[in-house]
C-alpha positions in Angstrom: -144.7 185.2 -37.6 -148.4 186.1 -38.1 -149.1 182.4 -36.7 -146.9 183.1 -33.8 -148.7 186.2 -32.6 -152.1 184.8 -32.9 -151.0 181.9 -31.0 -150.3 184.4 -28.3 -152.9 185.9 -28.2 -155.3 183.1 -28.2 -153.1 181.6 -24.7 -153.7 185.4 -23.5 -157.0 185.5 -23.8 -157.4 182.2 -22.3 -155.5 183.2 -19.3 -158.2 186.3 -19.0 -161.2 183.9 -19.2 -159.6 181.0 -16.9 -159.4 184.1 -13.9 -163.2 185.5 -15.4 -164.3 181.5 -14.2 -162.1 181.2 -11.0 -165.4 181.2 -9.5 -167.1 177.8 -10.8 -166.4 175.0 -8.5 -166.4 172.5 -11.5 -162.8 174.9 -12.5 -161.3 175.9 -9.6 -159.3 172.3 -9.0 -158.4 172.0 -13.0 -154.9 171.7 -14.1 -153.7 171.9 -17.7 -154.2 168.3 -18.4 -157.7 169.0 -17.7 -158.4 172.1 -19.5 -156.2 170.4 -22.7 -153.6 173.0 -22.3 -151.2 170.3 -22.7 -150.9 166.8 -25.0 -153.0 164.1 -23.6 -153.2 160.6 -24.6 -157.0 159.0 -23.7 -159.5 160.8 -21.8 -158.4 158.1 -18.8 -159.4 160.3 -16.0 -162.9 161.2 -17.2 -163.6 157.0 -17.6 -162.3 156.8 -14.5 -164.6 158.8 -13.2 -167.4 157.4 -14.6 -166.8 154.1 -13.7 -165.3 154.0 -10.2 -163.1 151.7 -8.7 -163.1 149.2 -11.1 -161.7 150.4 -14.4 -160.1 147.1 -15.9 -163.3 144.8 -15.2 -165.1 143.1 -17.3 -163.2 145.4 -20.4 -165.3 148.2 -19.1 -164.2 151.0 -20.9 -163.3 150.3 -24.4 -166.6 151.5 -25.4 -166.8 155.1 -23.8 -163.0 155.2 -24.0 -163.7 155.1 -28.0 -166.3 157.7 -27.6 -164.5 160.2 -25.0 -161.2 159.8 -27.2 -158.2 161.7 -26.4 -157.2 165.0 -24.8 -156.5 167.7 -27.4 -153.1 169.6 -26.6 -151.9 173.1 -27.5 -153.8 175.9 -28.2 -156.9 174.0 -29.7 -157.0 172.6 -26.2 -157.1 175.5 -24.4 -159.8 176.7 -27.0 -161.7 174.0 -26.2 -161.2 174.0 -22.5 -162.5 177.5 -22.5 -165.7 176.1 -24.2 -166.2 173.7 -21.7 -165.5 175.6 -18.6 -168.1 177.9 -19.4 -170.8 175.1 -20.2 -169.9 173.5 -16.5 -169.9 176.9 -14.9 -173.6 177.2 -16.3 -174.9 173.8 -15.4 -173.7 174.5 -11.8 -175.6 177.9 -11.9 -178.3 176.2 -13.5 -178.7 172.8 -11.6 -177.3 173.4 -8.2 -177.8 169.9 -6.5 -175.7 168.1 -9.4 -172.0 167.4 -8.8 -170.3 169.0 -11.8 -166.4 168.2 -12.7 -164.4 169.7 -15.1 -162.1 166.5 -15.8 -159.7 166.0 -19.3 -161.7 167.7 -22.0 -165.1 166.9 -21.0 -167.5 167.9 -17.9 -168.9 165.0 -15.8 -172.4 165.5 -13.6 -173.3 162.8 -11.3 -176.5 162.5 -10.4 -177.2 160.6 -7.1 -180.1 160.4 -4.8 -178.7 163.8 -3.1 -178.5 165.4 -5.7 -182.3 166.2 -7.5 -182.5 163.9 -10.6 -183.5 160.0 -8.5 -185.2 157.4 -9.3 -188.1 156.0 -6.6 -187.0 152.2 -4.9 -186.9 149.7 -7.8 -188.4 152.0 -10.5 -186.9 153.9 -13.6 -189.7 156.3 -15.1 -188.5 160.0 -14.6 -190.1 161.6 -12.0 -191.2 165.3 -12.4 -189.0 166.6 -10.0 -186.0 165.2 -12.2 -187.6 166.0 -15.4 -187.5 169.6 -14.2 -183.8 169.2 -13.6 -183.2 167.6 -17.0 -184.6 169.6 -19.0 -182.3 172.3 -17.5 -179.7 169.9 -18.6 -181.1 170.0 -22.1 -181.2 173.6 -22.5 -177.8 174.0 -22.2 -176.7 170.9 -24.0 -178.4 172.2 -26.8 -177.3 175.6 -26.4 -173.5 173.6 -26.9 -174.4 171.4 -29.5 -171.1 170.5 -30.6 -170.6 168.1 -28.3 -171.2 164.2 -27.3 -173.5 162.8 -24.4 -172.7 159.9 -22.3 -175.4 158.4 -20.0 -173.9 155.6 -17.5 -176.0 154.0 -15.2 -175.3 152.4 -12.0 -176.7 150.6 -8.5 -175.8 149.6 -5.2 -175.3 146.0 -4.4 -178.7 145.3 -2.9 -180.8 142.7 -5.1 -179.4 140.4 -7.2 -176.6 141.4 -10.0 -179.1 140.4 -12.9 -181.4 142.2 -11.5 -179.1 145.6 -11.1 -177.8 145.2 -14.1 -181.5 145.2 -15.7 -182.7 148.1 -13.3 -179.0 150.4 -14.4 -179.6 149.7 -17.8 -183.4 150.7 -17.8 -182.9 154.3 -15.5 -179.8 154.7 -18.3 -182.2 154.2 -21.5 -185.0 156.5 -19.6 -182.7 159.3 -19.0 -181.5 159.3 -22.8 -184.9 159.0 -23.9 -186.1 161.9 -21.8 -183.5 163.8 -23.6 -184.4 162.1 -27.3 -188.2 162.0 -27.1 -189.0 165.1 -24.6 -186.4 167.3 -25.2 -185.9 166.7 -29.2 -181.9 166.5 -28.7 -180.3 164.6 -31.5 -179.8 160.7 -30.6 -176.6 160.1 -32.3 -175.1 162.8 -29.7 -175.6 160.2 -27.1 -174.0 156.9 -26.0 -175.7 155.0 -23.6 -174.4 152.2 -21.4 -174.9 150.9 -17.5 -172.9 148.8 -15.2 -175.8 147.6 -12.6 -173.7 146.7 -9.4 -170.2 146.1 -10.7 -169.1 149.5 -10.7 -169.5 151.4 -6.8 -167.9 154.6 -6.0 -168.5 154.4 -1.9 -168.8 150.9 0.4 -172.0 149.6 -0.2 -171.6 148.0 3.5 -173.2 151.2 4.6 -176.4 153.3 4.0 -174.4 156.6 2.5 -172.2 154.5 0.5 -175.3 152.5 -1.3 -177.2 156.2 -1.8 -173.9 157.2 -3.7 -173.6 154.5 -5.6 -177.5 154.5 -7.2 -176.4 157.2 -9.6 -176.4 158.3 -13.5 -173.4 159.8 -14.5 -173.6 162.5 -17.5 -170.2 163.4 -19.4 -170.2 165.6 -21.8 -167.1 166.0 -24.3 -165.8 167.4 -27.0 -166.9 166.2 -30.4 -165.5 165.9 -33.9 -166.3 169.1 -35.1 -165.4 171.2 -32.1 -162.2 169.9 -32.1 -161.4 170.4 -35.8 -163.0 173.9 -35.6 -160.6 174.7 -32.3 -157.2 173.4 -34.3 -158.1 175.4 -37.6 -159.3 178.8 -34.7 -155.8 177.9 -34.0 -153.9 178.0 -36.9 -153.1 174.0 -36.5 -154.3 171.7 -39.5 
């Protein structure tokens, strides 16, 4: 019985602090799935996400599917999904120009050429203007440490597909370093991959579709011990 009422009151307060967040762009489009309020399977709509139209090619998503893992349900996954509507809500106050998405348990940012953190024509360093942003970004990761970092690289079609793939995979490596080297956060938080070309999001036939599809993504999930310390919060081990 004690179980039973803390149970309820956990989902209670969890209905006060969803209507406290109503606000947050990043929450206002979440449904249970996405906040963990309900058994999930694999974080498939956060991979989808980051890689776009193409999920199945080239075996794309074994990797970051491994790392993103799968949605917590019940009460731990409302716990959880409270965590993580609070850290999007503040990288939207903090880093305006991003495009922040609550999706399964984890927050995706996209970083495109609109959006602040770029990179100049056919060059990877970090330029100061996205530094600033970043180490926004690295404030708040570290202020919500229990969690895991995925940095996924991309390009438009122009150039050669060896070459893209090169170019993704060095802008990739330069933001995790940034975060690793500049900004001390730990390394093994992060996971680091890039698809060059292979992966658009918009029509690369046209000038807005290329600038959209030059992007890092950033998803930020749940790890290990946040999700063990949600299910014991919740009286589930």
């Amino acid at each position: 019985m004690r179980t039973f009422f803390k149970k309820t009151a956990l989902v209670a307060l969890t209905v006060i602090f969803v209507a406290g967040l109503s606000s947050c762009e990043a929450t206002k489009n979440a449904n249970n799935a996405q906040k963990g309020a309900v058994i999930g399977t694999a974080g498939g709509a956060i991979l989808g996400a980051i890689i776009g139209n193409n999920t199945g090619k080239k075996g794309s998503g074994g990797e970051l599917g491994a790392v993103i893992g799968g949605v917590v349900g019940g009460t731990a996954g409302v716990l959880i999904g409270n965590k993580m509507d609070k850290q999007a809500q503040k990288i939207e106050e903090e880093i305006p120009g991003a495009k922040v998405e609550r999706i399964d348990d984890g927050i995706l940012v996209t970083f495109d050429e609109n959006s602040g953190v770029h990179f100049e024509t056919e060059k990877y360093n970090i330029t100061s203007t996205s530094a600033e942003l970043l180490t926004k970004l690295a404030n708040i990761l570290k202020e919500y440490p229990d969690t895991n970092v995925l940095v996924v690289g991309h390009t438009d079609s122009s150039g050669s597909a060896t070459y893209n793939m090169s170019l993704s995979e060095r802008r990739a490596n330069a933001v995790t370093n940034y975060f690793v080297n500049n900004k001390g956060l730990s390394s093994s938080r992060f996971t680091t991959t890039w698809y060059g070309e292979d992966q658009p999001i918009a029509d690369n036939n046209t000038f807005e579709g290329r600038a959209q599809n030059r992007r890092v993504n950033i998803a930020i999930v749940p790890n290990d011990k946040m999700k063990a310390d949600a299910k014991k919060e919740a009286g589930e081990n």
